[in-house]
C-alpha positions in Angstrom: 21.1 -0.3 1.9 17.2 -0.7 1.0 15.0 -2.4 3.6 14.0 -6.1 2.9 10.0 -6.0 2.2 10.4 -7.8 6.0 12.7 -4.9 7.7 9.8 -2.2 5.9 6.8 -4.0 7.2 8.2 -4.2 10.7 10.0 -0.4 10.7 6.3 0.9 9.7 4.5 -1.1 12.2 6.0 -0.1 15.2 5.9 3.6 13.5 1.5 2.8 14.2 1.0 1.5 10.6 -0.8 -1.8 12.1 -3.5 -2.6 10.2 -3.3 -4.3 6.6 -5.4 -2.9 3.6 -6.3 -5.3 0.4 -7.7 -4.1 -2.7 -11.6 -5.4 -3.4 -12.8 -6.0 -6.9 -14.7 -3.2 -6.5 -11.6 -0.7 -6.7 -12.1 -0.5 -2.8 -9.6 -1.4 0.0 -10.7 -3.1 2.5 -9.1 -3.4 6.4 -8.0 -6.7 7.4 -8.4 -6.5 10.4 -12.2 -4.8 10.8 -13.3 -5.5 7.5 -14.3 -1.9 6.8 -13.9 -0.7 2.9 -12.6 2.9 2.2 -12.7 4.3 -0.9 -8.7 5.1 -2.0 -9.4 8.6 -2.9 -9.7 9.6 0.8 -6.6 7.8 1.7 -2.9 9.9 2.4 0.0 7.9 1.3 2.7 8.1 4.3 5.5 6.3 2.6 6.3 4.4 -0.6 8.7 1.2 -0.4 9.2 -0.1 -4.0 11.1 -3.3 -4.6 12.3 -5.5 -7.6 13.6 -9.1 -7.8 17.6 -9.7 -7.7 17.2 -11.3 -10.9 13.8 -10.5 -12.9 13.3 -7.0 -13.2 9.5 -8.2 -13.5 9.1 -9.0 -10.2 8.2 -6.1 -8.6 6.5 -4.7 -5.6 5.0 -1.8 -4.0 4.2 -1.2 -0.1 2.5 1.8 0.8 2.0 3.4 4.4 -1.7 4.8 4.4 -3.4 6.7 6.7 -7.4 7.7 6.1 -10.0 10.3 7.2 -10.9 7.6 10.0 -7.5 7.6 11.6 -7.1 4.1 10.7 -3.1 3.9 9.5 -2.5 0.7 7.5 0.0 -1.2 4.9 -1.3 -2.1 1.3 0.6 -4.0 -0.7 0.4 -4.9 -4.1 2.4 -6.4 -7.4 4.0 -3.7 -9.1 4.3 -4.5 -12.5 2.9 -6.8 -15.5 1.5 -9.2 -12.7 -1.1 -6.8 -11.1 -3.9 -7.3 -10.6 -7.0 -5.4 -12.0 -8.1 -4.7 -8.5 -4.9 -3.5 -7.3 -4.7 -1.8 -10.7 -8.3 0.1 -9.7 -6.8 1.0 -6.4 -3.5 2.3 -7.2 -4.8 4.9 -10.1 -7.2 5.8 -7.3 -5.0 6.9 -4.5 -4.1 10.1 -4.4 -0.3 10.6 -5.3 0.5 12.8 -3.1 2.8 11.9 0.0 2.3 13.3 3.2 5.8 15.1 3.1 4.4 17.2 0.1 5.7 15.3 -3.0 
């Protein structure tokens, strides 16, 4: 059974992934909770939790677990779909796509 977007957030927090990560207009992410900005190339995706609506396959989403060169480890989240938006668009071709497992 897949996690609720809930059950993900809180299995990846208490796994250290506190801090959240938003995408600037600048194709930056910026931390939540220090206001820092990172650029997405030096982040490491950790994990990848995808979802879609029950009933509109159009209403998707995409969490990822990020970690960067700082030590920061954070949560991103964005639409996943025809509804993103340019900045999250920016980010997400930016990151590398590369998990930490290898893939």
């Amino acid at each position: 059974m897949m996690d609720t977007l809930l059950d993900a957030t809180d299995r990846l927090r208490t796994r250290g992934f506190t801090n959240d990560f938003c995408a600037t207009a600048a194709g930056r992410l910026r931390c939540l909770d220090g206001g820092s900005e990172h650029d997405p190339e030096i982040m490491r995706i950790e994990e990848v939790v995808r979802y879609e609506g029950a009933s509109d396959p159009n209403d998707q989403a995409i969490m990822l677990a990020l970690s960067c060169r700082c030590g920061r480890r954070g949560l991103y989240s964005a639409a996943f779909g025809p509804d993103t938006s340019e900045a999250d668009v920016s980010v997400l071709h930016r990151i590398p796509h590369r998990c930490a497992s290898g893939d």
